[in-house]
C-alpha positions in Angstrom: -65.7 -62.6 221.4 -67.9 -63.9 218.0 -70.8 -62.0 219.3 -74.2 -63.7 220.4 -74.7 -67.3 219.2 -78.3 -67.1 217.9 -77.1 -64.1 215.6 -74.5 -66.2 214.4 -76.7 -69.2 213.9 -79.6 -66.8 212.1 -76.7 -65.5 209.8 -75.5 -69.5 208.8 -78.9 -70.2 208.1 -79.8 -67.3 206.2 -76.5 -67.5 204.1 -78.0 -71.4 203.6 -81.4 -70.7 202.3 -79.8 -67.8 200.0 -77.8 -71.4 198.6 -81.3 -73.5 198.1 -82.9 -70.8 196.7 -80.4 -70.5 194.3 -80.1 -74.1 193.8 -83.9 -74.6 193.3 -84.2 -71.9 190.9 -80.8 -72.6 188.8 -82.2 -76.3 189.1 -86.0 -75.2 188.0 -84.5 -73.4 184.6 -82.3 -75.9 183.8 -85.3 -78.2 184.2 -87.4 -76.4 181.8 -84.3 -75.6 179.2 -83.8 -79.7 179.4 -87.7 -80.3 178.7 -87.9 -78.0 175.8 -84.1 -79.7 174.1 -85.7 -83.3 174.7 -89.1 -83.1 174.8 -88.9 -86.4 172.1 -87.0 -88.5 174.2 -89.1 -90.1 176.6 -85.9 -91.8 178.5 -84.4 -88.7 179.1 -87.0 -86.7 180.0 -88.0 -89.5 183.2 -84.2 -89.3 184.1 -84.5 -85.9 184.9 -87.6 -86.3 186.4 -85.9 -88.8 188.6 -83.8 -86.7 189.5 -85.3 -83.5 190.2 -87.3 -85.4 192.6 -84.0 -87.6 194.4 -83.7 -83.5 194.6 -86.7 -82.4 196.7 -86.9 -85.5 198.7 -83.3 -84.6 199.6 -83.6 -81.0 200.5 -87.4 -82.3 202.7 -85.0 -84.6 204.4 -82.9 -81.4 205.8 -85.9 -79.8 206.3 -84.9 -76.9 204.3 -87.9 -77.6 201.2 
């Protein structure tokens, strides 16, 4: 009825990646935009860093890095 299963599959994880992508590369310029604004505030700056990489251990976890 839904057509075969591994097209449906390739199509859910296409549409995923498409979302990481997007999310790396929105997260990348925000990441560079926030460097540039703070680049005198050392707390900040390892906040962010702390976070981008809580990010990309995240998305290695799911295997989707």
């Amino acid at each position: 009825k839904y057509g075969n299963l591994d097209d449906i599959y390739e199509d859910i994880n296409d549409e995923l990646q498409e979302k990481i992508d997007k999310l790396v590369l929105d997260s990348s310029e925000f990441y560079k935009k926030f460097i540039k604004k703070h680049k005198n505030n050392q707390k900040l700056i390892q906040f962010a860093e702390n976070l981008f990489w809580s990010l990309d251990i995240y998305l290695e976890k799911l295997n989707l890095s």
